[in-house]
N, C-alpha and C positions, 0 to 999 in steps of 0.2 A: 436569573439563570435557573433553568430545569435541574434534578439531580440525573444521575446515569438511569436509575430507576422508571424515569416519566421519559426518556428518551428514545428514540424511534431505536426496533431493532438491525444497527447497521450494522454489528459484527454478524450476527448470524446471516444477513444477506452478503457479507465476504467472506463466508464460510468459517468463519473460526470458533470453538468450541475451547470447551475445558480444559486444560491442563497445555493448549497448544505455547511455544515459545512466540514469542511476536515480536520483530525490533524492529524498534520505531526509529526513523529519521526526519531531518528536516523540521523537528520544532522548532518553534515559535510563536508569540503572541497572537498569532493572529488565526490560529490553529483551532479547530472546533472541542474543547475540555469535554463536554458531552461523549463524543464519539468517540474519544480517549477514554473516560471514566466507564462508558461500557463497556467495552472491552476489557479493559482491568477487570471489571466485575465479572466476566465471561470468563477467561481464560483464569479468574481466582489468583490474581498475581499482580503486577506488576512488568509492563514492556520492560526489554531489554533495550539498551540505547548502543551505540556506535561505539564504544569501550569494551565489548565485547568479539570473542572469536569463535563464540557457540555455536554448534548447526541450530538455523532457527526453522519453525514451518511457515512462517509468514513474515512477510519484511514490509511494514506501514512508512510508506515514503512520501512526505507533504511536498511536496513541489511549486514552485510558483515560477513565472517567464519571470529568467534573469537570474535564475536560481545557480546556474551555471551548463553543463554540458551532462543532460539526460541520459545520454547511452554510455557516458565514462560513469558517470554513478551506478546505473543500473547494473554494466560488468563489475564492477565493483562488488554491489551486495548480492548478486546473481551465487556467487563464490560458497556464502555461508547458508545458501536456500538449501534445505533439504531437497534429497531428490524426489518428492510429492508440492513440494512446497508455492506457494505464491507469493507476488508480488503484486502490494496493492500501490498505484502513485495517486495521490492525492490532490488534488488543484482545484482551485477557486472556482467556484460556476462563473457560465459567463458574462459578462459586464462588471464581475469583480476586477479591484485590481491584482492582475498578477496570472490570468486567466490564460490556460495553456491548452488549446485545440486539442480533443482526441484525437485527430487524425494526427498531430506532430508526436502524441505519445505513443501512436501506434508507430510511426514512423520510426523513433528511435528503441522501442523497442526493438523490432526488426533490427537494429542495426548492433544491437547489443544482443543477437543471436535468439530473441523471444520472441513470443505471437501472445498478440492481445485478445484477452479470452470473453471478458463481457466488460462493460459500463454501464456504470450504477448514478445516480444522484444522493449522495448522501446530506441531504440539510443546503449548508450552501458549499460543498464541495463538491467535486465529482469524481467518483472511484472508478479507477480504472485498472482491471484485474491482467495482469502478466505472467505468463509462465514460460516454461520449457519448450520447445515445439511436442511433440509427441515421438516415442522413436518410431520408425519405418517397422515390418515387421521383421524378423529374423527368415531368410530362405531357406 
């Protein structure tokens, strides 16, 4: 295994920088340490995990089909997203096992009141970025 140092730069393709708060969900072994370890190194810290009630600016959510019900998680950490903030969901490329269609994470974002903003290929994940709608303008 690569150290975070020789690894492709996928925090700064999901926007995250120095000092930002990031909580991470959904680990597990089978998680990219890489794309974790740079980021740590980015943001000069350490993720915050699901133990927390901090406003974060980024909330890294690994997901895999079967994981359970996408749009009840997403209202869930949707709650602690700063109002700038993103949500990254994370899921296996495809013909991995565990492999979850961006059209179904667009689908429940939508249904968890977000709009899907880009998709990325991270290694053998694929990031898929979520946010807020935008608001209307004021008349």
């Amino acid at each position: 295994m690569g150290t975070a140092a020789d690894a492709p730069d996928h925090a700064r393709r999901m926007g995250i920088v120095r000092a930002m708060v990031v909580r991470e969900l959904g680990w597990d072994a089978d998680t990219d340490d890489e794309i974790r370890a740079h980021i740590e190194d980015i943001i000069g810290g350490v993720m915050v995990g699901d133990d927390t009630d901090e406003v974060v600016d980024v909330v890294l959510l690994w997901w895999r089909n079967g994981d359970g019900d996408l749009a009840c998680e997403l209202t869930d950490v949707v709650r602690l997203l700063s109002d700038t903030g993103a949500i990254w969901v994370l899921t296996p490329v495809t013909g991995k096992p565990g492999h979850v269609d961006r059209s179904e994470v667009a689908e429940e974002a939508h249904a968890a009141g977000l709009v899907s903003v880009a998709a990325v290929t991270l290694g053998a994940w694929s990031g898929n970025h979520l946010a807020r709608p935008p608001e209307p303008p004021s008349a």
